[in-house]
N, CA, C, O and CB atoms as a CASP TS submission, in Angstrom:
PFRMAT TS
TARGET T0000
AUTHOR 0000-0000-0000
METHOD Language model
MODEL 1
PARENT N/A
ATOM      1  N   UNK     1      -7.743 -60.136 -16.295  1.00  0.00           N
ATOM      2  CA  UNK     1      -6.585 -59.300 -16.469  1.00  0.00           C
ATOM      3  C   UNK     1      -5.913 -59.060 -15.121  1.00  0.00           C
ATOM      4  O   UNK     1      -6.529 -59.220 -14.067  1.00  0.00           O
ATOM      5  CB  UNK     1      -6.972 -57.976 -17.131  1.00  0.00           C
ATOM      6  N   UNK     2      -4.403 -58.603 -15.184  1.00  0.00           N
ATOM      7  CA  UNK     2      -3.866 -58.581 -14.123  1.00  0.00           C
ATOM      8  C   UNK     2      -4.229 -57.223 -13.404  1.00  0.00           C
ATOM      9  O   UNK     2      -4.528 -56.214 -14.042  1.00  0.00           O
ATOM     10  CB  UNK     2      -2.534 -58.852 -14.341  1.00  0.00           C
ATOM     11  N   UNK     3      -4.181 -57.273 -12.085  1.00  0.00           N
ATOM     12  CA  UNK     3      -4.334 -55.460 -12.052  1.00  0.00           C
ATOM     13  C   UNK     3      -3.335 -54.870 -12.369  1.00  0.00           C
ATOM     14  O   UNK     3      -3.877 -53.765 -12.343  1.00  0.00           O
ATOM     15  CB  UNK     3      -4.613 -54.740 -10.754  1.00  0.00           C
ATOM     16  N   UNK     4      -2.439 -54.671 -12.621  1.00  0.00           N
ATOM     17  CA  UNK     4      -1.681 -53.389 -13.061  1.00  0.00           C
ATOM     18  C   UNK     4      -1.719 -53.895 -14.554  1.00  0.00           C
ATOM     19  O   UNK     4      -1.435 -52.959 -15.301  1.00  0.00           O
ATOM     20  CB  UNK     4       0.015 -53.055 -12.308  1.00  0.00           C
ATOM     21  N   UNK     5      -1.910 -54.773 -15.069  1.00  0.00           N
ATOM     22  CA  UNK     5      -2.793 -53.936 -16.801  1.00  0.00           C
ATOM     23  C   UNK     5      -3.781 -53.788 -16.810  1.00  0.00           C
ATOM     24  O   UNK     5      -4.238 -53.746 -17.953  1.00  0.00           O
ATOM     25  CB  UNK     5      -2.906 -54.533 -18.185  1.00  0.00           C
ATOM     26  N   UNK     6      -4.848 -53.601 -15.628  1.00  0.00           N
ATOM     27  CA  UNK     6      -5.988 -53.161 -15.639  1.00  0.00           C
ATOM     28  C   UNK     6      -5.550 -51.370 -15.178  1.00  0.00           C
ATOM     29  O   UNK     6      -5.860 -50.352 -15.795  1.00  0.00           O
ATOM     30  CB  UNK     6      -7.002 -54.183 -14.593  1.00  0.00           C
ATOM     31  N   UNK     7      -4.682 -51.507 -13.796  1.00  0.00           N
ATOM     32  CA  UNK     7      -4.346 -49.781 -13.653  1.00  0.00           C
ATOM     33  C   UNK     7      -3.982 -49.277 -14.502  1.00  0.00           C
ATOM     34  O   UNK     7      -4.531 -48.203 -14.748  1.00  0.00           O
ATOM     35  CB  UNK     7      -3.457 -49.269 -12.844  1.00  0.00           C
ATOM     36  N   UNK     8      -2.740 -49.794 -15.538  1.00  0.00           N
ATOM     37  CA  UNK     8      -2.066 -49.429 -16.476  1.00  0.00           C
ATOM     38  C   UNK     8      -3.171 -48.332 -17.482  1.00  0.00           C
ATOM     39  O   UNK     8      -3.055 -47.156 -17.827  1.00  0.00           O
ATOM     40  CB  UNK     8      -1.473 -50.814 -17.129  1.00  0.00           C
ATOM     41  N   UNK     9      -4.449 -49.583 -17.767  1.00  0.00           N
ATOM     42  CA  UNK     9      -5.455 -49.440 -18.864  1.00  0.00           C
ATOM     43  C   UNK     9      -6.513 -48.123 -18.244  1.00  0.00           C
ATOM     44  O   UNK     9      -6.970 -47.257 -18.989  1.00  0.00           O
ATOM     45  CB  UNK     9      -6.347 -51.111 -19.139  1.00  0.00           C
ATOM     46  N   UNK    10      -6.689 -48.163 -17.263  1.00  0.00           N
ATOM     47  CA  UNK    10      -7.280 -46.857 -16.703  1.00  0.00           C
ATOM     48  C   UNK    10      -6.909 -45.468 -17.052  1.00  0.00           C
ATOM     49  O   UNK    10      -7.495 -44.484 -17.506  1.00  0.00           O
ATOM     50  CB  UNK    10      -7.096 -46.867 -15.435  1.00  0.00           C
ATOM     51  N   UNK    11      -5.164 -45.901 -16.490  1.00  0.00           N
ATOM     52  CA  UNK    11      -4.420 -44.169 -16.644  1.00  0.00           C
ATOM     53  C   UNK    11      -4.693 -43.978 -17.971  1.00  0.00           C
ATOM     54  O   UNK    11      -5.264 -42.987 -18.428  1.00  0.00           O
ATOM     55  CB  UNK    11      -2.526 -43.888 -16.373  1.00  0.00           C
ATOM     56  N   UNK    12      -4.243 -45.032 -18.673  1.00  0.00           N
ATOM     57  CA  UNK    12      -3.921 -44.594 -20.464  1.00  0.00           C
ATOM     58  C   UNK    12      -5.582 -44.146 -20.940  1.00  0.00           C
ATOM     59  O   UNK    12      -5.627 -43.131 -21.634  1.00  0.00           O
ATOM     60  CB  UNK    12      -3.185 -46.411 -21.733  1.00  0.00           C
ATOM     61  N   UNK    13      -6.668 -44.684 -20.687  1.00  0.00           N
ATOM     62  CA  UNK    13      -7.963 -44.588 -20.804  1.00  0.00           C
ATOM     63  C   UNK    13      -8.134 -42.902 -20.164  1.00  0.00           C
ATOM     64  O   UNK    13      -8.785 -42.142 -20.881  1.00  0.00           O
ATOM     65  CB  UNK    13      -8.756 -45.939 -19.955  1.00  0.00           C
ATOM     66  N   UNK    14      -7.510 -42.280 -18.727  1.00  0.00           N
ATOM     67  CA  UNK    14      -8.073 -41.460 -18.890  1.00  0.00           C
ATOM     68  C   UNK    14      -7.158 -40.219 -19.536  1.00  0.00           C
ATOM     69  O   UNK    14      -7.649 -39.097 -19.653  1.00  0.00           O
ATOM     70  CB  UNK    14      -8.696 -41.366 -17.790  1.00  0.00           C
ATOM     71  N   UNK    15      -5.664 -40.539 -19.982  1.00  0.00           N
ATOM     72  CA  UNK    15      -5.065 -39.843 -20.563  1.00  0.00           C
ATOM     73  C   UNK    15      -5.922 -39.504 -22.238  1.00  0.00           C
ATOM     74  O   UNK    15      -5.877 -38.328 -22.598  1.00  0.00           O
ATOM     75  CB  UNK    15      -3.695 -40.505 -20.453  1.00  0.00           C
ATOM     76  N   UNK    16      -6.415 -40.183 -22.875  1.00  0.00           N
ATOM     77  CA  UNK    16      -7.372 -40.525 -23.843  1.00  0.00           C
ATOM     78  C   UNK    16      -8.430 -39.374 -23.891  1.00  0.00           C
ATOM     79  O   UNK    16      -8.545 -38.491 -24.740  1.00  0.00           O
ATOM     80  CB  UNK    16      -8.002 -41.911 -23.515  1.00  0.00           C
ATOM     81  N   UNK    17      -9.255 -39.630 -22.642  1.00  0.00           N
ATOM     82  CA  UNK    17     -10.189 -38.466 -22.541  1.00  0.00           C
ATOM     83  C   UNK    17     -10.110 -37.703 -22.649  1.00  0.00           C
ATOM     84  O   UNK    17     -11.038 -37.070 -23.152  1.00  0.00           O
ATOM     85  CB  UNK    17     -10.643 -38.163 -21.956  1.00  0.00           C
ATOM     86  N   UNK    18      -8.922 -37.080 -22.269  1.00  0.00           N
ATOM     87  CA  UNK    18      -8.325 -35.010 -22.232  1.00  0.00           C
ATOM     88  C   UNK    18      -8.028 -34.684 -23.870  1.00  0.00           C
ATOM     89  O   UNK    18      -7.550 -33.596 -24.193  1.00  0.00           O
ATOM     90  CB  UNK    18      -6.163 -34.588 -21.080  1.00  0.00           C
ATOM     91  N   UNK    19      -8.340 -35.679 -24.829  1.00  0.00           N
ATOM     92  CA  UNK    19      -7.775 -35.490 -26.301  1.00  0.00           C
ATOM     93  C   UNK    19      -9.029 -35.730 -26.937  1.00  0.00           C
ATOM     94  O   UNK    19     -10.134 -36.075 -26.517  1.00  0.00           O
ATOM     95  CB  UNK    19      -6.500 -36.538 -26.853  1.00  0.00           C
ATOM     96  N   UNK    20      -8.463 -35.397 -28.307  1.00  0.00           N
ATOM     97  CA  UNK    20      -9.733 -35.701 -29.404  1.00  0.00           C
ATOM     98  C   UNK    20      -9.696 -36.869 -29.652  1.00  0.00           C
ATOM     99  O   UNK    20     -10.324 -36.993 -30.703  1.00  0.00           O
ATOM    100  CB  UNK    20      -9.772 -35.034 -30.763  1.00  0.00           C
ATOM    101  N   UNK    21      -9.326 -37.865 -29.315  1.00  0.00           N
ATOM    102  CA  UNK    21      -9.140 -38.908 -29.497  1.00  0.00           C
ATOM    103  C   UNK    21     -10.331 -39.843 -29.404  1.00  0.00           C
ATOM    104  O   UNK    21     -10.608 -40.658 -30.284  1.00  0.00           O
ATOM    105  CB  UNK    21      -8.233 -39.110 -28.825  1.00  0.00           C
ATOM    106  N   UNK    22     -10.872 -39.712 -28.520  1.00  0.00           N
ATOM    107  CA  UNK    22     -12.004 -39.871 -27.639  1.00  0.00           C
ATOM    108  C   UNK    22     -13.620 -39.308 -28.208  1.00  0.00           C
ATOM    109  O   UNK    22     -14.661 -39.699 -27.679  1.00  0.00           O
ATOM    110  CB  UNK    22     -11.536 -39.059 -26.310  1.00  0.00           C
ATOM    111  N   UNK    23     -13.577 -38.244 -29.474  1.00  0.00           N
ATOM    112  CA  UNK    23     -14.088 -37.339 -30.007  1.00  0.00           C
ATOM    113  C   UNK    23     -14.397 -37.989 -31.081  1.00  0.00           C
ATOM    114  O   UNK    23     -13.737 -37.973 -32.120  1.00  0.00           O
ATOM    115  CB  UNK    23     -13.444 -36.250 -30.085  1.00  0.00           C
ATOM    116  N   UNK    24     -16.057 -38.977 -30.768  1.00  0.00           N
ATOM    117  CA  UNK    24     -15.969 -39.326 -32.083  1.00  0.00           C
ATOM    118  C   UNK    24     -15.954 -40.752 -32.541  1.00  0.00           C
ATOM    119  O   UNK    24     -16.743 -41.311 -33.301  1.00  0.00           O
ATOM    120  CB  UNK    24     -14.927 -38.765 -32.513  1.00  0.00           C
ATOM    121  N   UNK    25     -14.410 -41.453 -31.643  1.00  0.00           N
ATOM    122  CA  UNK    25     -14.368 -42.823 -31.819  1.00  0.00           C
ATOM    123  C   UNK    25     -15.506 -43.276 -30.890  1.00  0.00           C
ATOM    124  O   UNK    25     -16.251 -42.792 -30.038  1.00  0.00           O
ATOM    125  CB  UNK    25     -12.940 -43.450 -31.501  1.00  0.00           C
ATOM    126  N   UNK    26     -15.209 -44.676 -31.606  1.00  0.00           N
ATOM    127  CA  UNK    26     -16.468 -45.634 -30.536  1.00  0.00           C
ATOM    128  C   UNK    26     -15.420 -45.958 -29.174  1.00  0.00           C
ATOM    129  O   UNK    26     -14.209 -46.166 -29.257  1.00  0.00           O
ATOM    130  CB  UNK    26     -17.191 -47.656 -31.486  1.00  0.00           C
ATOM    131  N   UNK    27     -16.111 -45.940 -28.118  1.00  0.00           N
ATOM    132  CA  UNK    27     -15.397 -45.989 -26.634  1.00  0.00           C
ATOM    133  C   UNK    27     -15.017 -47.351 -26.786  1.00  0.00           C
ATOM    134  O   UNK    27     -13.833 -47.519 -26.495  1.00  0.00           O
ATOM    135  CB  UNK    27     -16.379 -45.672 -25.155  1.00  0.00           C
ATOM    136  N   UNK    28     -15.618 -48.385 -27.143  1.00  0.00           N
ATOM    137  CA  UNK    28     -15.111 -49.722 -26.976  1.00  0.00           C
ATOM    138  C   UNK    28     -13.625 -49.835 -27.590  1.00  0.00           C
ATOM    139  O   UNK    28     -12.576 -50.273 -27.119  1.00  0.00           O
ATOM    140  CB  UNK    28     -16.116 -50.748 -27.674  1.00  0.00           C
ATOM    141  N   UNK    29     -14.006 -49.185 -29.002  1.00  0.00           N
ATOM    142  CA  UNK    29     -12.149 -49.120 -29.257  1.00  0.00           C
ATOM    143  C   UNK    29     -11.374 -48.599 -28.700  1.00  0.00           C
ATOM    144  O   UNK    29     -10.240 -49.079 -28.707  1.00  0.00           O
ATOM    145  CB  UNK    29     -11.613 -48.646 -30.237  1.00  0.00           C
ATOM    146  N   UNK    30     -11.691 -47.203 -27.862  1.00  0.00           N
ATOM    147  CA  UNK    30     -10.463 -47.113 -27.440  1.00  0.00           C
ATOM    148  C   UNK    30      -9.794 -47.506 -25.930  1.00  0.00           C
ATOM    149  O   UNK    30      -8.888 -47.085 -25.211  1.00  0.00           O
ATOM    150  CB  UNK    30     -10.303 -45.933 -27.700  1.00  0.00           C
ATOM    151  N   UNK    31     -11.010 -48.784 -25.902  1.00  0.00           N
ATOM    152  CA  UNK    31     -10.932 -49.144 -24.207  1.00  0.00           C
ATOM    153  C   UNK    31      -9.919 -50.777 -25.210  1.00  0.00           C
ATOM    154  O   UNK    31      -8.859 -51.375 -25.025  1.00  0.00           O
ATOM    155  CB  UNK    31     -13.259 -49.511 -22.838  1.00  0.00           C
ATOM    156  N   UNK    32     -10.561 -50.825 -25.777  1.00  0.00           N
ATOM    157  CA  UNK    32      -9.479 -52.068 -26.128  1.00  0.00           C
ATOM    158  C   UNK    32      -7.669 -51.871 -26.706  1.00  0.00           C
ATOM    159  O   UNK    32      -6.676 -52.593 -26.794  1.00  0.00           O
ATOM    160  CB  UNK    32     -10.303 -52.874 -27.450  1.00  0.00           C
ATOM    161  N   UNK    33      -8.048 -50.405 -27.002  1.00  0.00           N
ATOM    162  CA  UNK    33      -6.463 -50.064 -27.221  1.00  0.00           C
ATOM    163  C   UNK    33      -5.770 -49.716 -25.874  1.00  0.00           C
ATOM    164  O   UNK    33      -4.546 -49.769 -25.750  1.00  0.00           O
ATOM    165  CB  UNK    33      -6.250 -48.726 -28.258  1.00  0.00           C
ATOM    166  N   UNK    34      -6.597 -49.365 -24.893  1.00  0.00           N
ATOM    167  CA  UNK    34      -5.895 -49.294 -24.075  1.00  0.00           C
ATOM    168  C   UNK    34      -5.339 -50.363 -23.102  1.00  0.00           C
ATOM    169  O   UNK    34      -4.296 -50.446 -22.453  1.00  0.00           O
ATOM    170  CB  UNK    34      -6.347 -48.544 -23.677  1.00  0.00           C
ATOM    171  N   UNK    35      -6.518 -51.212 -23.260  1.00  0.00           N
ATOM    172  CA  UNK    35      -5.929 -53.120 -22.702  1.00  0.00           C
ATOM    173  C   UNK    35      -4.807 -53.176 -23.247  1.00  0.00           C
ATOM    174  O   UNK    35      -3.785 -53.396 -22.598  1.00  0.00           O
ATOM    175  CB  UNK    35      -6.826 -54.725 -23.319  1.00  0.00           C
ATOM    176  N   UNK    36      -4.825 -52.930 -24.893  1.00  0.00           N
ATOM    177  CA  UNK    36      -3.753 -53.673 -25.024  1.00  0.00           C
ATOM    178  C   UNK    36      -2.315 -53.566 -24.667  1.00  0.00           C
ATOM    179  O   UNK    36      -1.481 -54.415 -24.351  1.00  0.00           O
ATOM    180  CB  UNK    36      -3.775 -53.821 -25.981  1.00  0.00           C
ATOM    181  N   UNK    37      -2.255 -52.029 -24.834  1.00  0.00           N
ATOM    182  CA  UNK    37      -1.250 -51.308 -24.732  1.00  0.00           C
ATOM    183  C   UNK    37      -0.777 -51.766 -23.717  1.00  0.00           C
ATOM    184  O   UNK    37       0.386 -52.172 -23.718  1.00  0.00           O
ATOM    185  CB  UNK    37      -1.390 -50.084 -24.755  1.00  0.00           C
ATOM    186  N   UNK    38      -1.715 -51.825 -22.380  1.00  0.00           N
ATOM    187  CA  UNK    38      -1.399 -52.209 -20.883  1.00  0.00           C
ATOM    188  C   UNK    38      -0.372 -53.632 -21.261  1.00  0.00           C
ATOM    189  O   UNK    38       0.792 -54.031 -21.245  1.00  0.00           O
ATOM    190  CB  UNK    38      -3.100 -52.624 -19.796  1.00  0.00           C
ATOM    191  N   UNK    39      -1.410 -53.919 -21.509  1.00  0.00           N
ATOM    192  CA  UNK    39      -0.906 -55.798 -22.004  1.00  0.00           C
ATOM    193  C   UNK    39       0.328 -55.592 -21.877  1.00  0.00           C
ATOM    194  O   UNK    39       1.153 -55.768 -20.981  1.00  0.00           O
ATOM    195  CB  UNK    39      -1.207 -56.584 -23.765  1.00  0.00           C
ATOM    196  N   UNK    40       0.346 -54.866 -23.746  1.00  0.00           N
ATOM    197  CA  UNK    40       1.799 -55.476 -23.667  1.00  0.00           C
ATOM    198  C   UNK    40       3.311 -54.420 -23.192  1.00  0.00           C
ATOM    199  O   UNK    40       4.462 -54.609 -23.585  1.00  0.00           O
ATOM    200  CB  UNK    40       2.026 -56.061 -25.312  1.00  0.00           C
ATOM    201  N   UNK    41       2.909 -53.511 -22.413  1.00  0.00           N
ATOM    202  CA  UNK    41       3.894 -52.472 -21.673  1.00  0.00           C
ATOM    203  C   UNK    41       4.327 -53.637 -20.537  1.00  0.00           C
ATOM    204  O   UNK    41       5.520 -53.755 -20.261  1.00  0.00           O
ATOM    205  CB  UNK    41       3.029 -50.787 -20.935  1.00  0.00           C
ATOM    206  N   UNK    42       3.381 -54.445 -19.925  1.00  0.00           N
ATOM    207  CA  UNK    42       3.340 -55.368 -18.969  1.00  0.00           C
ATOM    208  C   UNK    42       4.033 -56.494 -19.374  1.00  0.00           C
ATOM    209  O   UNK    42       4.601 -57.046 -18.432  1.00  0.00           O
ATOM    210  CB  UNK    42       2.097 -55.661 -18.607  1.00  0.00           C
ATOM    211  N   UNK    43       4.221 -57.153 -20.706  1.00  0.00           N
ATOM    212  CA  UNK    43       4.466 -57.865 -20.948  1.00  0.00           C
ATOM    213  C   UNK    43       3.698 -59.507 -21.137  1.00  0.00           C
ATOM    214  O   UNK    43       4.183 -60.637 -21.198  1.00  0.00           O
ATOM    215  CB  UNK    43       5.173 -57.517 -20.431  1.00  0.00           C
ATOM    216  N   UNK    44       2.500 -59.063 -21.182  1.00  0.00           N
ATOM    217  CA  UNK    44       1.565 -60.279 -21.104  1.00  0.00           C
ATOM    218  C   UNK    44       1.396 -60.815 -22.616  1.00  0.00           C
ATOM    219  O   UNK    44       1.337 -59.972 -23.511  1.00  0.00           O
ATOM    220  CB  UNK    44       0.030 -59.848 -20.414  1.00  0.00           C
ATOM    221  N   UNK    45       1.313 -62.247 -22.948  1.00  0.00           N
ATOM    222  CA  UNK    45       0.577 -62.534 -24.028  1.00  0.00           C
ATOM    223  C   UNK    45      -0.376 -62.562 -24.880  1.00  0.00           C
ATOM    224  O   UNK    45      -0.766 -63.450 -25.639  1.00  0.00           O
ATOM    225  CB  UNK    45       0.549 -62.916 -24.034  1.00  0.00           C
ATOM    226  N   UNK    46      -0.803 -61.249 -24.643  1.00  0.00           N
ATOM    227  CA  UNK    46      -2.635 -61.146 -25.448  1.00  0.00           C
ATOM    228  C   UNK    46      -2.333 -60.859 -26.778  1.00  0.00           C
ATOM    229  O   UNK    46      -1.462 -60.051 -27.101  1.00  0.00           O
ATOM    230  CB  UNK    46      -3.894 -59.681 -24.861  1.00  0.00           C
ATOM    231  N   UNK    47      -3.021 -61.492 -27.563  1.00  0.00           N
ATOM    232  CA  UNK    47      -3.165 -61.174 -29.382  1.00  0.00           C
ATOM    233  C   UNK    47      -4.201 -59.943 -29.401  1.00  0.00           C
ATOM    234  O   UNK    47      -5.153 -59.784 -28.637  1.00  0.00           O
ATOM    235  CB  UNK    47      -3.988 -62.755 -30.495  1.00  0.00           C
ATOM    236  N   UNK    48      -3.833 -59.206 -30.338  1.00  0.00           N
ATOM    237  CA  UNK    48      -4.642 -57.904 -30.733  1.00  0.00           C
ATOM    238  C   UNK    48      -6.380 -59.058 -31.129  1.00  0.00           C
ATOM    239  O   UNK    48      -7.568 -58.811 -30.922  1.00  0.00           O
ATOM    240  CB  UNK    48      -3.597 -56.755 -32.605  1.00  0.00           C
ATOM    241  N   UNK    49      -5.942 -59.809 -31.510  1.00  0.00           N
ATOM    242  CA  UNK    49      -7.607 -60.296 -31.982  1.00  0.00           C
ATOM    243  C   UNK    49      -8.287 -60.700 -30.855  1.00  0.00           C
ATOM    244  O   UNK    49      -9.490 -60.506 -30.682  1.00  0.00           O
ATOM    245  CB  UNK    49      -7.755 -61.635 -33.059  1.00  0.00           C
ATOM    246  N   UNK    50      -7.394 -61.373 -29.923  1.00  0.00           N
ATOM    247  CA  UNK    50      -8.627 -61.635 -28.660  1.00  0.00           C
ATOM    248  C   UNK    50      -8.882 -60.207 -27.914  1.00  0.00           C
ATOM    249  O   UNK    50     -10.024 -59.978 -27.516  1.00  0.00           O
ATOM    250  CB  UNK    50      -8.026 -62.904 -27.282  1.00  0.00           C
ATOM    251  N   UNK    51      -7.959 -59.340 -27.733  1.00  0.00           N
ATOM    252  CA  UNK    51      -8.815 -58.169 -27.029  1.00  0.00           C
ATOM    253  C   UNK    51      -9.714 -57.506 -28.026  1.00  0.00           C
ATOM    254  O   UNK    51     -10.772 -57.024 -27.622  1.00  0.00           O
ATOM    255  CB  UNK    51      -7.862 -56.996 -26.374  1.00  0.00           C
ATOM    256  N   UNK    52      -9.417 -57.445 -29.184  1.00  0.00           N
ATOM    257  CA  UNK    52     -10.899 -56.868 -30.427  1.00  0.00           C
ATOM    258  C   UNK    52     -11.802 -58.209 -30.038  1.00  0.00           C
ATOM    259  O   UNK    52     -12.689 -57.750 -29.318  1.00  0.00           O
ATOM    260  CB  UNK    52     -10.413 -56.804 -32.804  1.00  0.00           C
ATOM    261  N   UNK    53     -11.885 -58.785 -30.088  1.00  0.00           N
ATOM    262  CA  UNK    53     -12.653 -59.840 -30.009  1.00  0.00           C
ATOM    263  C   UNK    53     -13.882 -59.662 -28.725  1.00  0.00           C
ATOM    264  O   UNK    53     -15.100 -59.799 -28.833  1.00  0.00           O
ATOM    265  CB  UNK    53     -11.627 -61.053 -29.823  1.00  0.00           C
ATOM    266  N   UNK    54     -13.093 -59.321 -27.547  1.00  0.00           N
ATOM    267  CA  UNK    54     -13.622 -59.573 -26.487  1.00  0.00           C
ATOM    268  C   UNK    54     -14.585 -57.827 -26.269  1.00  0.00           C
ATOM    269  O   UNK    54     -15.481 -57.364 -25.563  1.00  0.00           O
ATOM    270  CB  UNK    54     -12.292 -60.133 -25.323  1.00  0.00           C
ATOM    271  N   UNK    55     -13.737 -57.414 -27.306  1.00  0.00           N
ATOM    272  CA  UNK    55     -13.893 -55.260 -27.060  1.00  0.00           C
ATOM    273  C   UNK    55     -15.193 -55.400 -28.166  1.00  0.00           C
ATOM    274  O   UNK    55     -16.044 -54.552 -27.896  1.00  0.00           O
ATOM    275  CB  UNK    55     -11.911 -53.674 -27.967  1.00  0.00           C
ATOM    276  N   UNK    56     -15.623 -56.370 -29.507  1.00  0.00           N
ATOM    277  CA  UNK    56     -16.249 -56.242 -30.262  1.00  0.00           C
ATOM    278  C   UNK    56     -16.236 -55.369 -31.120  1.00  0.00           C
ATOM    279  O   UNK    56     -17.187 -54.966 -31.789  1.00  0.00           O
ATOM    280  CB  UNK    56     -16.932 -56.322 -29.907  1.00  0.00           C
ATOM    281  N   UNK    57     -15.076 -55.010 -31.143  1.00  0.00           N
ATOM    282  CA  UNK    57     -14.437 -54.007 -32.309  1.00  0.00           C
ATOM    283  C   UNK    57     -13.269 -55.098 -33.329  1.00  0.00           C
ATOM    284  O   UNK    57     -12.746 -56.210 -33.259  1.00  0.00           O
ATOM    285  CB  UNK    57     -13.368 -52.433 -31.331  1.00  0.00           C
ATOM    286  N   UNK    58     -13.314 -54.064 -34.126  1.00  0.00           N
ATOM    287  CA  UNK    58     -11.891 -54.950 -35.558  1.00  0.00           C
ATOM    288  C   UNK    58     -10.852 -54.599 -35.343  1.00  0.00           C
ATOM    289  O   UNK    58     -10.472 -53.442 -35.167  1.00  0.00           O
ATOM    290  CB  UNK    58     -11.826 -54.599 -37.315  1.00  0.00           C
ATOM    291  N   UNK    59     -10.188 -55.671 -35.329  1.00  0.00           N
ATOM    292  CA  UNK    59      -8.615 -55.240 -35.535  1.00  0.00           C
ATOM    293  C   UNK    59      -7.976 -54.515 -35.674  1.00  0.00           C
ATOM    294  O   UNK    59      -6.993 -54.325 -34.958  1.00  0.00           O
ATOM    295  CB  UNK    59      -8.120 -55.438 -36.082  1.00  0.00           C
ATOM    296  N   UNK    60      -8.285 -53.860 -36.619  1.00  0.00           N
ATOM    297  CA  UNK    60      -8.062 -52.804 -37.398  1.00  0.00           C
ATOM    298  C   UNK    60      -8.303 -51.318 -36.259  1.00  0.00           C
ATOM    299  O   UNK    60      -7.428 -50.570 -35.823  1.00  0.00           O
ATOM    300  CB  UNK    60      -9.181 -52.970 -38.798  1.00  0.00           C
ATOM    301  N   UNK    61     -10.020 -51.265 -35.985  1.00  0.00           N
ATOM    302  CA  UNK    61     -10.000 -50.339 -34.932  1.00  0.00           C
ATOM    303  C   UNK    61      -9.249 -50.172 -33.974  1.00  0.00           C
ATOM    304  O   UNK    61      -9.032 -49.017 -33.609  1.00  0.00           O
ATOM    305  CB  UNK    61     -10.809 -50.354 -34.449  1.00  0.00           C
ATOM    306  N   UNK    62      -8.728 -51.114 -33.392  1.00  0.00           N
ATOM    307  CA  UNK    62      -8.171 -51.813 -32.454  1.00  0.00           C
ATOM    308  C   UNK    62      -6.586 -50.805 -32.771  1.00  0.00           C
ATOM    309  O   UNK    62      -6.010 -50.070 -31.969  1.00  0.00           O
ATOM    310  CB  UNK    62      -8.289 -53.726 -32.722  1.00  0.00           C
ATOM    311  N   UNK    63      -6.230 -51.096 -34.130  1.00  0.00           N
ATOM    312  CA  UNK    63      -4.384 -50.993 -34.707  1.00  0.00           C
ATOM    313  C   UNK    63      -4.502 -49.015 -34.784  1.00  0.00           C
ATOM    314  O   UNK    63      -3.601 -48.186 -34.656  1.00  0.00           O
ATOM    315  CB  UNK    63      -3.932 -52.126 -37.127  1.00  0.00           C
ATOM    316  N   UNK    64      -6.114 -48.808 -35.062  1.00  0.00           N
ATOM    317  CA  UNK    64      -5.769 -47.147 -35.483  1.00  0.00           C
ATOM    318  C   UNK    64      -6.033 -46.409 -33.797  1.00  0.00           C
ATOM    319  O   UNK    64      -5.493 -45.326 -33.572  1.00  0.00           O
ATOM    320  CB  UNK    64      -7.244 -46.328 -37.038  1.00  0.00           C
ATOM    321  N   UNK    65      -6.755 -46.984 -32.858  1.00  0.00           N
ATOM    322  CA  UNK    65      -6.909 -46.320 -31.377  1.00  0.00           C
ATOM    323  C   UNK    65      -5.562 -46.810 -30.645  1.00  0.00           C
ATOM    324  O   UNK    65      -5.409 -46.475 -29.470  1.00  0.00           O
ATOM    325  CB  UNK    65      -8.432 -46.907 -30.454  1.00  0.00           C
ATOM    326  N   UNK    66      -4.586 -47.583 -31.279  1.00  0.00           N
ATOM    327  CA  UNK    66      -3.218 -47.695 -30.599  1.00  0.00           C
ATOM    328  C   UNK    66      -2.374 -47.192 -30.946  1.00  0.00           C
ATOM    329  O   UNK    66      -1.407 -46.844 -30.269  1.00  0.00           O
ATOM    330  CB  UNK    66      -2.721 -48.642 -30.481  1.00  0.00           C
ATOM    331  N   UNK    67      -2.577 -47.005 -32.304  1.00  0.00           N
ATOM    332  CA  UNK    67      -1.767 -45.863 -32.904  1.00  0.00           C
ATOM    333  C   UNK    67      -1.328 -43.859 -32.328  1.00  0.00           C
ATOM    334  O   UNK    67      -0.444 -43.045 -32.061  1.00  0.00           O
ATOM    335  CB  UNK    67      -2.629 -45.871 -34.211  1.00  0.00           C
ATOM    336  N   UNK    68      -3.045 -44.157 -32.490  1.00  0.00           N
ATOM    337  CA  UNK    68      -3.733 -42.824 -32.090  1.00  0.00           C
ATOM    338  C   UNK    68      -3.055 -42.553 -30.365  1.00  0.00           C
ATOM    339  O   UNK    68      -2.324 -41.563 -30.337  1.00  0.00           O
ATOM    340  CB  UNK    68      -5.766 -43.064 -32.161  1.00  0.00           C
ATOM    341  N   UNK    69      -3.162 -43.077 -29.373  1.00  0.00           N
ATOM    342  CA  UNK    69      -3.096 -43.348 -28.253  1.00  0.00           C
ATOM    343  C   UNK    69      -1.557 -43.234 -28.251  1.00  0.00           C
ATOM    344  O   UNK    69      -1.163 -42.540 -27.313  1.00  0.00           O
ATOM    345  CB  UNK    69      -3.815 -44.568 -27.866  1.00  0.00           C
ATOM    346  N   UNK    70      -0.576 -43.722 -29.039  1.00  0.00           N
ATOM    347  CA  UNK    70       0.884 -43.681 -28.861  1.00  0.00           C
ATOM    348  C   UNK    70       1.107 -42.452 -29.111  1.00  0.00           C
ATOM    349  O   UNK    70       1.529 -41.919 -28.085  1.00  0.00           O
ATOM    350  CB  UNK    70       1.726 -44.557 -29.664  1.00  0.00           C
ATOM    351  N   UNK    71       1.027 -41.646 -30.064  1.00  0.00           N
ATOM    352  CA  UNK    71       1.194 -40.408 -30.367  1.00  0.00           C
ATOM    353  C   UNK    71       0.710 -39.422 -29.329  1.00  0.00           C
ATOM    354  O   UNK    71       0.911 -38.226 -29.541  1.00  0.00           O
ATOM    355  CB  UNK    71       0.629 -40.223 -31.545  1.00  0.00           C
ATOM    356  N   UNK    72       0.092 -39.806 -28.232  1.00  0.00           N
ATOM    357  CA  UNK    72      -0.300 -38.948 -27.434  1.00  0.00           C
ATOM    358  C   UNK    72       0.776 -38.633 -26.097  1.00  0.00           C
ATOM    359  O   UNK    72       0.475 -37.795 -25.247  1.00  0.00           O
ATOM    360  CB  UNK    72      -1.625 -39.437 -27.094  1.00  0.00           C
TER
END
């Protein structure tokens, strides 16, 4: 990953923590929602399935901790 969608993925990761967000879910998801987000704020080509893929979470987890994470 590039670093600034790795910095990107940090801030948003520790904006995450200060919420319930974090309360509960599995951390891998919401470290992969936050890749992604980075991703694609950055503009990079990553598919939601290779960062679930690589995070070992579903898609799906993946679509509700980005969800979750936007609303914040």
């Amino acid at each position: 990953m590039d670093h600034d969608i790795r910095r990107r993925a940090n801030e948003l990761a520790e904006r995450a923590e200060g919420t319930a967000l974090t309360n509960g879910c599995q951390p891998s998801g919401v470290a992969a929602a936050c890749v992604y987000l980075a991703a694609q704020e950055q503009g990079a080509l990553i598919t939601q399935s290779t960062v679930a893929s690589a995070a070992e979470v579903s898609v799906v987890t993946l679509r509700s901790r980005r969800d979750e994470l936007q609303a914040i």
